[in-house]
Every structure is written in structure tokens, then in C-alpha cells.
C-alpha positions as CSV (number, residue, x, y, z in Angstrom):
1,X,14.6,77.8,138.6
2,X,16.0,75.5,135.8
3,X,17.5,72.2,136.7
4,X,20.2,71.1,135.0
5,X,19.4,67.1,133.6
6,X,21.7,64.4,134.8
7,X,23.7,65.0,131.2
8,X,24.3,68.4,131.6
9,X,25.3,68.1,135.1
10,X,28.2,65.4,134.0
11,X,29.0,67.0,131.1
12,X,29.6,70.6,133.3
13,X,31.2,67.7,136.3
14,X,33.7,66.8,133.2
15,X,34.5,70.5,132.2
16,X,34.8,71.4,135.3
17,X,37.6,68.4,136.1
18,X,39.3,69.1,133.0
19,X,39.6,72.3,134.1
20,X,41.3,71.9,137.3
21,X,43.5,69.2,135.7
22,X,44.7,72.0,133.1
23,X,45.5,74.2,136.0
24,X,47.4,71.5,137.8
25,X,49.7,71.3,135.1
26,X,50.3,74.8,134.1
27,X,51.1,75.5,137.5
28,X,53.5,72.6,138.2
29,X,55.0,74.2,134.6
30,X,55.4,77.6,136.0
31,X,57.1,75.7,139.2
32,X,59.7,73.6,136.5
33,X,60.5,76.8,134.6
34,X,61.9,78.9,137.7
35,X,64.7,76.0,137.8
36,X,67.4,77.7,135.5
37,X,66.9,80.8,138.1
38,X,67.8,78.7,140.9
39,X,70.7,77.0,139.4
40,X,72.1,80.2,137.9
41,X,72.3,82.0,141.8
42,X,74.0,78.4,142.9
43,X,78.0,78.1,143.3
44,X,78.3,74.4,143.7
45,X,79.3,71.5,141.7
46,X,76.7,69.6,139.7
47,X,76.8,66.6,142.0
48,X,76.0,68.7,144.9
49,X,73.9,70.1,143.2
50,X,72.2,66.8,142.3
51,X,72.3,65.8,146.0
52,X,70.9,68.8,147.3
53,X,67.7,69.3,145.2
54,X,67.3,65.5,145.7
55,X,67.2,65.2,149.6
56,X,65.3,68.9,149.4
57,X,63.0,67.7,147.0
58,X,61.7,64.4,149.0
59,X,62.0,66.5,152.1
60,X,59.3,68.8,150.9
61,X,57.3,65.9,150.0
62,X,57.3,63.6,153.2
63,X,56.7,67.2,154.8
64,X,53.6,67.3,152.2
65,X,52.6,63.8,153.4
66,X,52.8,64.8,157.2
67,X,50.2,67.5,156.7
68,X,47.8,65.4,154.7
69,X,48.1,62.2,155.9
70,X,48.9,63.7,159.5
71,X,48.6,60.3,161.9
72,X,48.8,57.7,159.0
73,X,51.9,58.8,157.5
74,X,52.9,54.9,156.7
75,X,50.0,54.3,154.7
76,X,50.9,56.4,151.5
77,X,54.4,54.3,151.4
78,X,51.6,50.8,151.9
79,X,50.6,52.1,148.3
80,X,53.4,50.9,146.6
81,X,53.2,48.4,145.0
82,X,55.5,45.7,142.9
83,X,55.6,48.2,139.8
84,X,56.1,50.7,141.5
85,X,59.2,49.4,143.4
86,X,60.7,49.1,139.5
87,X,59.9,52.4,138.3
88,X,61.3,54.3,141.4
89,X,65.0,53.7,140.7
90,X,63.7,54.7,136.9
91,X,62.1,57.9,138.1
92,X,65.7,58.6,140.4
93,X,67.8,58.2,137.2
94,X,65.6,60.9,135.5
95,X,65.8,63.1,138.2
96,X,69.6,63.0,138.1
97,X,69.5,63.0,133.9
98,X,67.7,66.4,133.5
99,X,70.7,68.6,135.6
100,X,73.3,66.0,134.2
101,X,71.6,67.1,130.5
102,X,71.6,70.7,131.1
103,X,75.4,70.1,132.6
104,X,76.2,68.4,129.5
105,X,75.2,69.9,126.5
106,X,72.7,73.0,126.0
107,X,69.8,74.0,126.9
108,X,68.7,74.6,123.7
109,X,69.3,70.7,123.2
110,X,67.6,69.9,126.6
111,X,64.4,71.9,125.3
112,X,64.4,70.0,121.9
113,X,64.6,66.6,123.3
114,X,61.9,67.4,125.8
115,X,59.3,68.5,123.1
116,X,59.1,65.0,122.6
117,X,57.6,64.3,125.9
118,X,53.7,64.4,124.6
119,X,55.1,61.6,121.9
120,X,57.1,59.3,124.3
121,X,54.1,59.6,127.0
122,X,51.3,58.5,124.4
123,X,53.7,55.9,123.3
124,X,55.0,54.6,126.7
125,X,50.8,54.2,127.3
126,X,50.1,53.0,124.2
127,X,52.6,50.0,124.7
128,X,51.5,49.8,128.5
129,X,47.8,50.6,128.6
130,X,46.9,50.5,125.5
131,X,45.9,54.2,125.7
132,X,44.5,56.0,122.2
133,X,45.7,59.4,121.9
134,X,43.7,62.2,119.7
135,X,45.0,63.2,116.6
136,X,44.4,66.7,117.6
137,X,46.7,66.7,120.4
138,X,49.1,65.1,118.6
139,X,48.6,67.2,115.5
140,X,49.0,70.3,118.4
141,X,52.5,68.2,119.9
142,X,53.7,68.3,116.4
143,X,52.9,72.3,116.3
144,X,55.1,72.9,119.3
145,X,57.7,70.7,118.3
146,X,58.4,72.9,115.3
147,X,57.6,76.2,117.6
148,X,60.4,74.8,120.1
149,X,63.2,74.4,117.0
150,X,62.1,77.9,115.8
151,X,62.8,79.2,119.7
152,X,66.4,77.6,119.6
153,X,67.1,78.0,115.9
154,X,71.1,78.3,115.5
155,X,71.3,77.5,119.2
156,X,71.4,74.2,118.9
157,X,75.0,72.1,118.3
158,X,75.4,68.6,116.9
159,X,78.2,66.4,118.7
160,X,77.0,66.8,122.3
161,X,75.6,63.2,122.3
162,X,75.7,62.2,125.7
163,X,74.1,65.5,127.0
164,X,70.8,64.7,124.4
165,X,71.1,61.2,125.6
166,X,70.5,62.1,129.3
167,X,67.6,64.3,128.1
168,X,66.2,61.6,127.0
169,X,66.6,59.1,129.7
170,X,64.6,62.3,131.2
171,X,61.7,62.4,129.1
172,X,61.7,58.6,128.8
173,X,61.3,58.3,132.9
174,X,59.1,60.7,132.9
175,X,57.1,59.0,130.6
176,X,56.9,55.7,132.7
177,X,56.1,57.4,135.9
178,X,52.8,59.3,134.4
179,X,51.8,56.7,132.8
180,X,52.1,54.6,136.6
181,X,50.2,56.9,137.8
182,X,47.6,56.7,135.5
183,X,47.8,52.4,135.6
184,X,47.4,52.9,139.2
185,X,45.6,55.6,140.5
186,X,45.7,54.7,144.1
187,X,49.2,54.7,143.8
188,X,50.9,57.8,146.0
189,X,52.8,59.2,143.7
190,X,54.1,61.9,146.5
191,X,55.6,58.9,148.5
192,X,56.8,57.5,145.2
193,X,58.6,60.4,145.0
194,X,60.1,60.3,148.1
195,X,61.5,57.2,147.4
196,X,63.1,57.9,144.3
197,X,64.6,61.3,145.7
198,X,66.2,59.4,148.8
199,X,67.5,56.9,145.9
200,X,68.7,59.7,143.8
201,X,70.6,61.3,146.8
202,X,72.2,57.9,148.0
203,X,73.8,57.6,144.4
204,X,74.8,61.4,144.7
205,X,76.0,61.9,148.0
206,X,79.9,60.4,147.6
207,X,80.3,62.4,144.5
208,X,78.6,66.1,146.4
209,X,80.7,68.1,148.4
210,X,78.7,69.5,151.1
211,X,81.8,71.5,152.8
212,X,81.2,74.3,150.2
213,X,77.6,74.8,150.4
214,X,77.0,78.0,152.3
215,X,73.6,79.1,153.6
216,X,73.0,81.3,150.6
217,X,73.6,78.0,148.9
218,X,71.7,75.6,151.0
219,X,68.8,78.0,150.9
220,X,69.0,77.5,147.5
221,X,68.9,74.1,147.3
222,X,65.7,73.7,149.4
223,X,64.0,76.1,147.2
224,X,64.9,74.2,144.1
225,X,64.1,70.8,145.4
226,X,61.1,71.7,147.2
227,X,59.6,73.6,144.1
228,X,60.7,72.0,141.4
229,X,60.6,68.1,142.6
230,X,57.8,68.9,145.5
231,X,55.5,71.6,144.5
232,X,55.5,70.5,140.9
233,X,55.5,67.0,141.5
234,X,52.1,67.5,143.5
235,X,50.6,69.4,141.0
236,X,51.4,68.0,137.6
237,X,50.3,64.0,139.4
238,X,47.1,66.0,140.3
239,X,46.3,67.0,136.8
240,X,47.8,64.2,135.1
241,X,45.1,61.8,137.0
242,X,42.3,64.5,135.5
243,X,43.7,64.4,131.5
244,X,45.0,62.3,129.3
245,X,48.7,61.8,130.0
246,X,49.9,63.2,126.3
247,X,47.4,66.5,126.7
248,X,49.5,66.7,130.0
249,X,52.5,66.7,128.4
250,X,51.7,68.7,126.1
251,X,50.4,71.4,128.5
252,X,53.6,70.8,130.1
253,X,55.4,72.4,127.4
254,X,54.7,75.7,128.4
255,X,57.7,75.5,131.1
256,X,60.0,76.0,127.8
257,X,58.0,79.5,126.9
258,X,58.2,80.7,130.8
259,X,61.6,80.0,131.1
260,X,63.0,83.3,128.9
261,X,60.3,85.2,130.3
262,X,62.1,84.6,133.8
263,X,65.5,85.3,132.3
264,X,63.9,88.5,130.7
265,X,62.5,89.7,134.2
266,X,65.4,88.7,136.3
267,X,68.5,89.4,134.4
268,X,67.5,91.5,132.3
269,X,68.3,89.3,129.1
270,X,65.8,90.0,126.2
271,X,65.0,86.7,124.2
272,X,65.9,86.3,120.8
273,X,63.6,86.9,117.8
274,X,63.8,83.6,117.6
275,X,62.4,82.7,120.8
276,X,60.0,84.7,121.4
277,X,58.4,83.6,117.7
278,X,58.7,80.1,118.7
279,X,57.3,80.7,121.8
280,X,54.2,82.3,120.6
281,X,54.1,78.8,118.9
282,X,54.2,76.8,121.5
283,X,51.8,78.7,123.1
284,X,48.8,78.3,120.7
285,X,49.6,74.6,119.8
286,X,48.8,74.2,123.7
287,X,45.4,76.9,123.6
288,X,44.5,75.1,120.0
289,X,44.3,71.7,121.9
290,X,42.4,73.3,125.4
291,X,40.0,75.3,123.5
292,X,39.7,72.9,120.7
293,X,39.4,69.4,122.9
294,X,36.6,72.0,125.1
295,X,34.5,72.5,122.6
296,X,34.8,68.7,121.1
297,X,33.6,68.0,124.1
298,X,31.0,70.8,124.8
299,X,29.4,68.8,121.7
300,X,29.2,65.4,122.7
């Protein structure tokens, strides 16, 4: 029988992490990308709206944090610390900003301004952590930047400022709360979550109208919170503490070529030329950083 020596073992112990970090984040991708589906079956207003995936979403997760934590369901909330405590009303404006953006302006702008994410993340821990970033994934960020305008092409319209803006105040909270998670890893980031969702909903909750939301609607609702705050949240904090938070970002991206697939599937509306070019993109910038970062570090 061969043994493996203690370097092979913690190179294949890396591998294997990076792995299941890469999973992580593609699936809390696939979980972002159903949103539009969601929203498009909804009948509400976009404060409702707001409210609804809000409370939904930090439901799911104190729900989450009953099952794991089961008899110590305080101790996730002791976590928290100072920072923390800063970034969650941060995190519950950029919860609010992404259905304000796509509310605002279109998506086409929302999906520009979030290609940016892997940039503002290696940035945001740059300034905070000091954090190097590869040039390969930015060199592969850069790649789906331009796959991204290829998708949208004409799509996209100048003079819808404030819509862009909110995307960013998006990308640029999202940003700060990976890279939290990363300064403090035994930070809960579920029952950060939960915090910033309750925050979120107190904002929203004068401005929803709850006397229109049916049960078609209110089903609705939970789904979207649960999946896209709860489900993804869990996942893409899971991965993010296994990769480097710009390589999570950038993996992230994917949500933006899943999207038209679900229109596609579910509507029946075939994606442009355009998109499904840029697309195809986006797609190998992200498999030209996995495969290529693999076998950089299949070498060392």
C-alpha cells in the first residue's frame, strides 16, 4: 500500500478545501440567479417587496441557527463583535440597494456594475487586511468584465444614475461583509445576517403594504428570502472562508450567465446573441482561474 507523505497529504487536504469552497459558491450563485424568477411571479410593490424577502430571509436563517446550534441559539449572536455591529446596518442598506437597483434602472446596468464585485472585494481587503490578490484572477475578473458588456451590449442606457448608484452601494456592502468574514472567522455570519435583515425590514416596513399580499404572494416572498438571503447567504460565507474573497467573487459571477438560462427555461425567452456569447465568456474567465489556480497549485 503506498502512503501518501505529510506534503502530499496537505497538498490533497488543500485541493480538496478549495474544492468544496468552489462548490459553496457556485451553488449560492445558482441560489442568487433564480431571484428575477421570483420577482417576476410577484404582484406587489417594491417596498413590500423589500420587507418581505427581508423578514423571509432572516427567518430562514435564525431557523438555520435553531437546527445547528439547537440549545445554544444565543451564542452565535455572542459572536458579534464591535465591527460587526458597524457593518450590519452596511450589509441592510445592500440588501435593500440590489431590488431598489433592479427597480431603478436595468438589469443590464445592475449586471455591469456587479462585474466589478471581484475588483471592489480585492480592494475593500487590500485597504482592510492588506490582502494580495493574483494577477491571474484579476487578469480572469477583467475577462468577464468584458464577457458581461458583450452579454448586455445595446442594453444598457446612460442617464439612470441613481439605479447604477444603488448597484453599487450593493457591490460595495457586499464587499465589506466578505471581507468581515474573512477578518473574523469566528464571526457568525448567519446571525450577522439576521441582524441586518430584521434592520432592513424595520426600515421597510412603514413604506410595505402587507394588505395586498396574498398567499400566492406571501409564498413567494419566503421563497425569495429564504433562498436568495438564507440558502445563499450559508453557502457563499462557507466558501468565501475556504478561497480568497476576489476568486469568490469572481466565481460568483456565474449568477449573471444562469440568470437567462432560467428566463430561457421558464418563459420561454431565448437570449440574445449577445448574451449567450458573453456568457460563454464569463464562463471560461471563471474555469481559466479554477483550472488554472489548480494546477498552480498542483505544482507548488
Amino acid at each position: 500500500m503506498t502512503m501518501l507523505s505529510d506534503a502530499d497529504h496537505s497538498s490533497f487536504e488543500a485541493r480538496r478545501k478549495r474544492w468544496r469552497g468552489i462548490a459553496y459558491v457556485a451553488t449560492a450563485a445558482l441560489m442568487w440567479s433564480t431571484a428575477g424568477i421570483w420577482v417576476r411571479y410577484l404582484t406587489l410593490d417594491i417596498w413590500t417587496i423589500q420587507a418581505g424577502r427581508a423578514i423571509s430571509g432572516s427567518l430562514s436563517l435564525f431557523i438555520y441557527l435553531l437546527i445547528v446550534e439547537r440549545r445554544t441559539i444565543l451564542a452565535p449572536f455572542r459572536t458579534i463583535n464591535v465591527a460587526g455591529y458597524i457593518v450590519a446596518p452596511i450589509n441592510a442598506i445592500g440588501m435593500a440597494a440590489y431590488m431598489q437597483a433592479l427597480n431603478w434602472t436595468t438589469v443590464a446596468n445592475v449586471m455591469i456594475v456587479y462585474t466589478t464585485l471581484p475588483f471592489v472585494v480585492a480592494l475593500v481587503g487590500w485597504l482592510w487586511m492588506r490582502e494580495r490578490v493574483k494577477m491571474r484572477t484579476m487578469f480572469a475578473s477583467a475577462i468577464a468584465l468584458s464577457g458581461v458588456m458583450f452579454m448586455v451590449g445595446g442594453s444598457y442606457q446612460s442617464g439612470n444614475v441613481k439605479g447604477d448608484l444603488a448597484a453599487f452601494v450593493m457591490v460595495l456592502s457586499f464587499a465589506i461583509l466578505v471581507t468581515l468574514s474573512r477578518r473574523y472567522p469566528k464571526l457568525s455570519m448567519p446571525a450577522h445576517s439576521v441582524i441586518s435583515g430584521l434592520m432592513c425590514f424595520g426600515v421597510m416596513w412603514p413604506l410595505a403594504n402587507f394588505a395586498s399580499v396574498t398567499l400566492n404572494d406571501a409564498i413567494l416572498l419566503l421563497v425569495l428570502g429564504s433562498i436568495t438571503i438564507g440558502v445563499a447567504n450559508v453557502m457563499y460565507m462557507r466558501g468565501v472562508a475556504l478561497l480568497p474573497p476576489a476568486e469568490a467573487g469572481l466565481i460568483g459571477l456565474l449568477d449573471t450567465v444562469i440568470a437567462p438560462l432560467w428566463v430561457f427555461w421558464i418563459f420561454n425567452e431565448r437570449p440574445a446573441d449577445g448574451a449567450l456569447i458573453g456568457g460563454v465568456i464569463v464562463l471560461a474567465a471563471v474555469v481559466f482561474q479554477i483550472l488554472g489556480e489548480g494546477r498552480s497549485e498542483a505544482s507548488d
